[in-house]
C-alpha positions as CSV (number, residue, x, y, z in Angstrom):
1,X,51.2,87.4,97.5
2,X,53.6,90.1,97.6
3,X,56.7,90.0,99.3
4,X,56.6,92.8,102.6
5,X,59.1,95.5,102.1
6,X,61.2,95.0,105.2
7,X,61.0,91.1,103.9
8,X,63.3,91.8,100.9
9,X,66.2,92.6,102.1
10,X,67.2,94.8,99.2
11,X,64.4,97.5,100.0
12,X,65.7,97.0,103.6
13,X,69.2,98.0,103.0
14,X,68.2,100.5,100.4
15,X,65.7,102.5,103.0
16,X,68.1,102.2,106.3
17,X,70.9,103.6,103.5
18,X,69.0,106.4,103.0
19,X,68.6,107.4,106.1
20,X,72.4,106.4,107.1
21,X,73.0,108.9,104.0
22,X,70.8,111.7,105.3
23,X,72.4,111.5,108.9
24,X,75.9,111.6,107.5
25,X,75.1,114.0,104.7
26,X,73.4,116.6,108.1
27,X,76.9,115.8,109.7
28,X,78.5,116.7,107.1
29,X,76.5,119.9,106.0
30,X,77.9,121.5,109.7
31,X,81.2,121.3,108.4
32,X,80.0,122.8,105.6
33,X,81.3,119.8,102.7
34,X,79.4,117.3,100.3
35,X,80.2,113.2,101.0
36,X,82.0,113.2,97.7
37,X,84.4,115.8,99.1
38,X,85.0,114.7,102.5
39,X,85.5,111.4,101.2
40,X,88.2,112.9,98.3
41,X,90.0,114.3,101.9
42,X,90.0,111.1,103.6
43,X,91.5,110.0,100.3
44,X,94.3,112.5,100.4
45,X,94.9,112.5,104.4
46,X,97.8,109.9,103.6
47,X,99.7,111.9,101.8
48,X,99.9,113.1,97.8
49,X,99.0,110.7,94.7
50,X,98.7,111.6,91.3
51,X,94.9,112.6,90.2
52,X,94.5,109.1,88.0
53,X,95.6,107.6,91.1
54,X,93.1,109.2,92.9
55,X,90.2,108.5,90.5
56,X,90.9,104.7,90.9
57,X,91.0,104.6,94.6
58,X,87.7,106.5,94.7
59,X,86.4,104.8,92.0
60,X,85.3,107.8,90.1
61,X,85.0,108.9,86.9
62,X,87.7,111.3,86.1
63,X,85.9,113.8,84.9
64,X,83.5,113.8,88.0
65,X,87.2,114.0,89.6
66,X,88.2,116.9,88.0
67,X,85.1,118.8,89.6
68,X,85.6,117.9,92.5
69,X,88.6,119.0,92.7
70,X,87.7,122.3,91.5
71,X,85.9,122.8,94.2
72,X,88.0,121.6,96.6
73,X,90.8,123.7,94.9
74,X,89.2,126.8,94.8
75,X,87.9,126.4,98.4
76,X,91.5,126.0,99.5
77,X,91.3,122.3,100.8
78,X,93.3,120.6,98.1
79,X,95.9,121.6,95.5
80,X,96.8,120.4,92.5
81,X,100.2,120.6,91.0
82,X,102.5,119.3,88.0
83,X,104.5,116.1,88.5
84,X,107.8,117.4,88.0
85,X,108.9,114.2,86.7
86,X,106.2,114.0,84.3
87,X,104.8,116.8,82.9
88,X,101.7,115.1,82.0
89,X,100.7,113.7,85.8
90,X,99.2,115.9,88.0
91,X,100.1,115.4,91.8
92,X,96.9,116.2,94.3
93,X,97.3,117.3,97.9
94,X,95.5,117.9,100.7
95,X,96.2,122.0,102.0
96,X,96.7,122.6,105.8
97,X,93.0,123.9,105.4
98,X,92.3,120.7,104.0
99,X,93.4,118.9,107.2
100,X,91.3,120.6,109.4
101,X,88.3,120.8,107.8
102,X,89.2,116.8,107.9
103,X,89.0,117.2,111.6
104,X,86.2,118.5,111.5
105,X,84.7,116.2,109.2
106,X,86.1,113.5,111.4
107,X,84.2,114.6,114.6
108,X,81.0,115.2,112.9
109,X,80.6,111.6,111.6
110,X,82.1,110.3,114.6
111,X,78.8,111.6,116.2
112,X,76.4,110.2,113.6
113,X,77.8,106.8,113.7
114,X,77.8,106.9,117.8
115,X,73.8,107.6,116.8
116,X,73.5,105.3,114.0
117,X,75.4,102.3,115.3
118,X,75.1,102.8,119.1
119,X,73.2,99.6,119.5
120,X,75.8,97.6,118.0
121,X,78.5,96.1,119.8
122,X,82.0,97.0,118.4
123,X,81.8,92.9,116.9
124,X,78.4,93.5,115.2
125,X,80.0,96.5,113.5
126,X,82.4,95.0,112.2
127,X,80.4,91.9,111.0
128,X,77.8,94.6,109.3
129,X,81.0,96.1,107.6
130,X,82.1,92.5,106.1
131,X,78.9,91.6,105.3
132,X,78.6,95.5,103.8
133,X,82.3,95.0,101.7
134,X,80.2,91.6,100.4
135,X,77.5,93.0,98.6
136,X,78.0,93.5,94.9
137,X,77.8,96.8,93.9
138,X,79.3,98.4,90.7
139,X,79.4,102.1,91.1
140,X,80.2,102.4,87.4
141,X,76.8,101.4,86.3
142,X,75.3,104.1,88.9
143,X,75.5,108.0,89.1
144,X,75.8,108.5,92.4
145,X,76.3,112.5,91.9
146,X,79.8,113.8,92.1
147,X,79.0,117.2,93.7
C-alpha cells in the first residue's frame, strides 16, 4: 500500500515550500522585485564584490548572473563597474535605490514570515533552519529560474 503524501516527508516539504514560495513571492511582488533579485540585494547589502564572487555566494550560474543583473542595472538597483585593478573583474554594487527597495523588501518578508512561522517559537525556528541547512540539495542539477 501506498505511502500517504503528508507520510513522505519529501512531498511534505515540497508542498509547504510551495506555498512558503508563493507567500514570499506575493510579498515580494508589492515591492515590485522577483526572489532571485531581492536575494542578489541581500547579497550586495554588505558592501561591493566582484560579479564571479557574487555568482559563487549565490550559487548561480554566471550567465543567469549576468541577467540578473541586467535587470537590476537597468532598474537602477545595482551597478556594475570595472575593477580598476583588473581590467578583467567586474565590481557589483548595490545603488542607493538599491538600498531602499532592500528596505522594502525587508519589511515585506518580515510580514510573511510573522504569518508563515507565527506558531513557532523563536527555538523551533531556528531548529527548522538547521534542520533546513541539512537537507541535501544541489541547486546545480536544478533550474530554479533566474528571472
Amino acid at each position: 500500500m501506498a505511502a500517504h503524501p503528508t507520510d513522505r516527508l519529501g512531498f511534505l516539504l515540497s508542498f509547504r515550500g510551495e506555498l512558503t514560495g508563493a507567500r514570499i513571492r506575493a510579498a515580494l511582488g508589492v515591492v515590485g522585485l522577483h526572489p532571485r533579485k531581492a536575494m542578489t540585494l541581500m547579497r550586495l547589502a554588505p558592501g561591493a564584490m566582484s560579479q564571479r564572487e557574487l555568482a559563487a555566494v549565490m550559487e548561480v550560474d554566471p550567465s543567469q548572473l549576468v541577467a540578473i543583473l541586467n535587470e537590476l542595472e537597468s532598474e537602477g538597483l545595482a551597478e556594475r563597474r570595472r575593477d580598476p585593478a583588473d581590467r578583467r573583474r567586474h565590481i557589483v554594487e548595490i545603488t542607493p535605490a538599491g538600498a531602499e527597495a532592500l528596505e522594502r523588501v525587508d519589511s515585506a518578508v518580515s510580514a510573511a514570515e510573522r504569518e508563515l512561522f507565527g506558531d513557532l517559537s523563536a527555538a523551533e525556528q531556528a531548529v527548522l533552519r538547521g534542520l533546513l541547512d541539512r537537507v541535501v540539495v544541489d541547486p546545480t542539477d536544478h533550474d530554479c529560474g533566474a528571472g
